[in-house]
C-alpha positions in Angstrom: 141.8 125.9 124.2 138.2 127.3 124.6 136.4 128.9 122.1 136.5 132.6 123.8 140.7 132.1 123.7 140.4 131.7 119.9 141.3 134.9 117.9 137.9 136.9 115.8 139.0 135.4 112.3 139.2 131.4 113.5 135.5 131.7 115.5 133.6 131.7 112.1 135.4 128.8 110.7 135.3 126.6 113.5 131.3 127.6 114.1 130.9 126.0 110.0 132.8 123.2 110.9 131.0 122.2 114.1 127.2 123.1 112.2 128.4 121.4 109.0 129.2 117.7 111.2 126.0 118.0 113.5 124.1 118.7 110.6 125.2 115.9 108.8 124.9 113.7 111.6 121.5 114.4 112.0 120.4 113.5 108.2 118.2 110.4 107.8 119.4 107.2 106.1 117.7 107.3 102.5 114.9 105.2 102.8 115.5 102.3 100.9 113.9 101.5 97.3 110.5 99.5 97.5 110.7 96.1 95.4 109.7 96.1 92.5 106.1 94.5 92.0 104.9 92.8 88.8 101.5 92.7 87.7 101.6 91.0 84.4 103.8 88.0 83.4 105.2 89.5 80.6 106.8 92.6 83.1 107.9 89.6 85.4 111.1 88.4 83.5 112.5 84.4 83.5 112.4 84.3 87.6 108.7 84.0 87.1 108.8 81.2 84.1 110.6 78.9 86.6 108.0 79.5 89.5 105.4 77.2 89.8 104.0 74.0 90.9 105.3 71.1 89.6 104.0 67.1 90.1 104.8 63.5 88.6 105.1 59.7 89.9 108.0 58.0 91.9 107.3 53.7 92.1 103.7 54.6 91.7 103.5 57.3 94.4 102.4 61.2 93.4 105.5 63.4 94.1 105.1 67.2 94.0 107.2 70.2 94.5 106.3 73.9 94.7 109.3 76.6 93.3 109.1 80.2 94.4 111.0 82.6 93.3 113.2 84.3 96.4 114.7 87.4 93.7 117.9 87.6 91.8 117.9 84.3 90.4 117.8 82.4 94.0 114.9 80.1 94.8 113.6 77.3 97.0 111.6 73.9 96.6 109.6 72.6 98.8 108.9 68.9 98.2 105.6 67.1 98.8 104.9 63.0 98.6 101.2 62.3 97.9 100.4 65.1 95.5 100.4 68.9 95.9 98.4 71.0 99.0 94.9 70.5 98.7 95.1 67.2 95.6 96.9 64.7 97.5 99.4 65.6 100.1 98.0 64.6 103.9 99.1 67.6 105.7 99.0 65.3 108.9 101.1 62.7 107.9 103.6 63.5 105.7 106.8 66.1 106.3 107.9 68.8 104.2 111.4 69.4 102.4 113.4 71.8 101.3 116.1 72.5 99.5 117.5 76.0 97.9 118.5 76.4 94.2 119.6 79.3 92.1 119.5 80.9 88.7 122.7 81.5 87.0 122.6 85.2 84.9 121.7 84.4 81.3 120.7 80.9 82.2 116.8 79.5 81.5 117.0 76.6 84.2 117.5 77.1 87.9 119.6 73.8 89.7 118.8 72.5 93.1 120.9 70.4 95.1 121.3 68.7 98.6 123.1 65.5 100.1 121.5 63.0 98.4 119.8 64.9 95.4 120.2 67.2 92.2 117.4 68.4 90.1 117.3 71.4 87.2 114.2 73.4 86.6 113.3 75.2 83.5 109.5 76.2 84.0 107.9 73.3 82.3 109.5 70.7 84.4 111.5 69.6 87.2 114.2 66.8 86.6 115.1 65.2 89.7 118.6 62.4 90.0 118.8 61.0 93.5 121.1 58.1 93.2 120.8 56.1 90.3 116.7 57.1 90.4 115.5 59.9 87.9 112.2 60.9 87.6 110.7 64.0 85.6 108.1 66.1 87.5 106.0 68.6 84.8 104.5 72.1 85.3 101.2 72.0 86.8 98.7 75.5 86.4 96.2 75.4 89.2 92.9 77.3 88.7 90.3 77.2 91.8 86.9 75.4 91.0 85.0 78.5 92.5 86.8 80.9 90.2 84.1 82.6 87.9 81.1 81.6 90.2 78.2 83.8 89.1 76.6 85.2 91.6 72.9 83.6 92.8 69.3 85.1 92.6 69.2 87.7 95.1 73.1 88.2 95.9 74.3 91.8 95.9 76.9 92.1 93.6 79.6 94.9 94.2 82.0 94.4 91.6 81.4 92.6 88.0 83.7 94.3 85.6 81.0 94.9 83.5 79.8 98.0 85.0 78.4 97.0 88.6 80.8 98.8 91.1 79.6 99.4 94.5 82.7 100.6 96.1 82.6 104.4 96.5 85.7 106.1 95.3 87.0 102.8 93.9 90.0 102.7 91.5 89.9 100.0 88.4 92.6 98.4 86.7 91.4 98.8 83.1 93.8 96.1 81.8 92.7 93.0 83.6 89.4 94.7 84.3 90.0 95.1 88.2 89.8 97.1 91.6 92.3 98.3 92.8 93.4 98.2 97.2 91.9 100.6 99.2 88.1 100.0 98.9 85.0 99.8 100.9 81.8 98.8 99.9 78.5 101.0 100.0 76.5 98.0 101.5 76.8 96.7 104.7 75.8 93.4 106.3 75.5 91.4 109.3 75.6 87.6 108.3 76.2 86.6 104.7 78.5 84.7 101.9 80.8 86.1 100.1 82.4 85.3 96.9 85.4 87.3 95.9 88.5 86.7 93.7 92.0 88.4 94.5 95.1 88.5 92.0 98.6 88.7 94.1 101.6 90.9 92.5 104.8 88.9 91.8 107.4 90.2 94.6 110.5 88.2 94.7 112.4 90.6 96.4 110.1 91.2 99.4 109.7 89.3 102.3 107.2 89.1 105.1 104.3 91.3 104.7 105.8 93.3 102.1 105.3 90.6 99.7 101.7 91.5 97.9 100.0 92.0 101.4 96.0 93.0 101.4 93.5 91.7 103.5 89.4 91.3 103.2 87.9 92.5 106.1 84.4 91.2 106.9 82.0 94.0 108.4 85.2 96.1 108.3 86.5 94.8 111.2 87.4 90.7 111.0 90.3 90.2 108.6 90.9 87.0 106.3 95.0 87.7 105.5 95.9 88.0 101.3 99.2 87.6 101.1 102.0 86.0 98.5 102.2 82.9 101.0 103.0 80.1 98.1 105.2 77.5 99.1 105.7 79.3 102.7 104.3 77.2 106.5 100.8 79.3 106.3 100.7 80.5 109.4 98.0 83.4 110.8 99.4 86.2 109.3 100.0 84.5 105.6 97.2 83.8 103.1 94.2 82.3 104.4 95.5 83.1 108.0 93.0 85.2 110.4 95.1 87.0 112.6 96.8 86.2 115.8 93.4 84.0 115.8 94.5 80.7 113.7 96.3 79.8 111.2 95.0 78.4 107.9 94.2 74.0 107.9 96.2 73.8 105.3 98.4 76.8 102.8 96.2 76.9 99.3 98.2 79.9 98.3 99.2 79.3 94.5 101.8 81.2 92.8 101.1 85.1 92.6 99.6 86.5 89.2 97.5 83.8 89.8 93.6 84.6 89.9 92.4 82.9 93.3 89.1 82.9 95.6 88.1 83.2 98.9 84.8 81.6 99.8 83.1 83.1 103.0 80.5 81.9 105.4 80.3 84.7 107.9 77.7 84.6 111.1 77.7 88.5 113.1 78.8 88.5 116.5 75.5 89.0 118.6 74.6 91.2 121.4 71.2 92.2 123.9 69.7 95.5 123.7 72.3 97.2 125.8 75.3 96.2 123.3 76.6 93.7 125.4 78.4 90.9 123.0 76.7 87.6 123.9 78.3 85.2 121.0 81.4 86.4 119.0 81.3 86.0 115.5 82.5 82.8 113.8 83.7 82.3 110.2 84.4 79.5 107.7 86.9 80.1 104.9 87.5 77.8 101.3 90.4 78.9 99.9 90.5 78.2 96.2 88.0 75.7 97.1 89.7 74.1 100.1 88.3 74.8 103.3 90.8 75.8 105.6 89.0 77.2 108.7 85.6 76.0 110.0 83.1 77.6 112.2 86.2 79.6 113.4 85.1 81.8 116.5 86.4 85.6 116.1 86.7 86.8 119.7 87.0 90.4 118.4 88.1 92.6 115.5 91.6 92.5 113.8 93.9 95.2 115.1 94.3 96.9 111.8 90.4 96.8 111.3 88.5 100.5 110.7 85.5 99.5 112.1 85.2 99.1 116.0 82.9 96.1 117.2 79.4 96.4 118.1 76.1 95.5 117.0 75.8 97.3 113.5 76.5 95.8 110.1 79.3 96.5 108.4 81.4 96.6 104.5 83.0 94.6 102.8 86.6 96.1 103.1 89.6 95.1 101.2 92.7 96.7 102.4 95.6 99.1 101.1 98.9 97.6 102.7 101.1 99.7 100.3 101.1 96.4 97.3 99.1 96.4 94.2 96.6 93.5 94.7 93.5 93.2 92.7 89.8 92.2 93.2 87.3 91.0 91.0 83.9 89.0 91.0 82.8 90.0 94.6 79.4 89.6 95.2 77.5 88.8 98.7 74.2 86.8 99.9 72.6 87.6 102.6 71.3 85.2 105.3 
């Protein structure tokens, strides 16, 4: 039947019915919640207790495990022999486990279990039963031996928390105190150090780059990766990683709400007096005091950068990525 062959008082009714389904076929899936992000350890609830790096001896070896928190009481370990990333373990010779756990509701201790092994975790230590061998690994709290570096004669200092703030239009976290994402410094430079220190939000729900993503951006336009990266491969695009470029030597990334540093030597791409690039610019990275790239060549800008390449200095620009990270201590020599 076609719609002209329908009598005057059904044509009304059928046209609600047909605008009514294409209408609602047309709405957009609600977007869906962010994760929740923690900024204090207090907010972060008994997740974050059992997090953490944990270490001890086995027949008179160093054994080490790092626990992250995956959200809603699920976790993983990965195990280490030698000693933890960066005091022990030889990233070149030894190979990585890991085994998944979980949380029970209204428990304090997560449990962890695979063929040959069973261990319980209640954030001050890790007891492991593999056969008839137990062995107790305890809570370790990391701090990076860089972290509260004061600045030296004749450094510019953009951010002290003590009144020096050289990024225009900056936001500051008056609890901690701290900037907030989303700044660019005043200054600009062409090659330098830098010193700056970066606090991660606790995410256990994210994944990927959703998980307490920033990045410092050197002249605006080369990008050294923040992410929550702890106890993940540290590949280019986690902490430490430059972009599509190289990956971090080795993942220093400790736990988030964890105060860590970055420790950049940075040498300007150069170019002749018609702007041609004749060397690309090379960094070197310590990453809570472990270097993990060295005299890295950077054969252009980061995709995400805001500044183009070319000869003229540049900021010091520390991303907005949609996570509340925070940024203190940053100060810069020139060479």
């Amino acid at each position: 039947m076609s719609f002209t062959s329908l009598p005057f008082s059904m044509r009304p009714l059928l046209i609600v019915l047909l605008l009514g389904s294409l209408l609602h076929a047309q709405q957009p899936a609600a977007p869906k919640p962010k994760p929740p992000a923690y900024l204090s350890a207090e907010e972060a609830g008994e997740d974050f207790i059992i997090q953490g790096e944990y270490s001890g001896m086995l027949d008179g070896q160093k054994i080490a495990a790092q626990v992250w928190a995956k959200g809603k009481g699920e976790f993983e370990a990965l195990g280490f022999t030698g000693g933890l990333p960066g005091a022990g373990w030889d990233e070149n010779r030894t190979s990585l486990s890991r085994v998944q756990g979980r949380r029970e509701a209204g428990a304090k201790v997560a449990t962890f279990h695979n063929e040959t092994a069973h261990a319980t975790v209640d954030g001050s230590t890790m007891q492991i039963e593999a056969n008839d061998v137990k062995v107790t690994l305890k809570k370790e709290t990391r701090t990076s031996p860089t972290l509260g570096a004061r600045p030296p004669e004749g450094a510019v200092v953009l951010f002290d928390g003590q009144g020096v703030n050289r990024f225009p239009k900056s936001q500051i976290d008056e609890k901690l105190p701290a900037l907030k994402e989303g700044i660019t410094s005043e200054d600009t430079f062409h090659d330098c150090s830098l010193h700056v220190e970066f606090m991660l939000p606790f995410m256990p729900e994210a994944r990927g780059q959703g998980r307490g993503n920033s990045g410092l951006y050197l002249q605006g336009r080369y990008e050294v990766q923040m992410l929550d990266s702890f106890a993940l491969d540290g590949k280019d695009n986690e902490c430490g990683g430059l972009y599509k470029i190289a990956s971090p030597r080795i993942n220093m990334c400790l736990p988030p709400l964890t105060w860590q540093t970055y420790d950049v030597d940075f040498t300007a791409a150069k170019y002749d007096e018609t702007g041609q690039k004749l060397v690309n610019a090379k960094i070197t990275v310590k990453h809570n005091g472990v270097l993990i790239h060295e005299n890295q060549e950077l054969p252009g800008p980061t995709t995400s950068a805001p500044n183009k390449e070319n000869a003229l200095p540049g900021p010091v620009y520390l991303q907005n990525h949609g996570n509340p990270v925070r940024y203190r201590n940053i100060w810069v020599v020139r060479k």
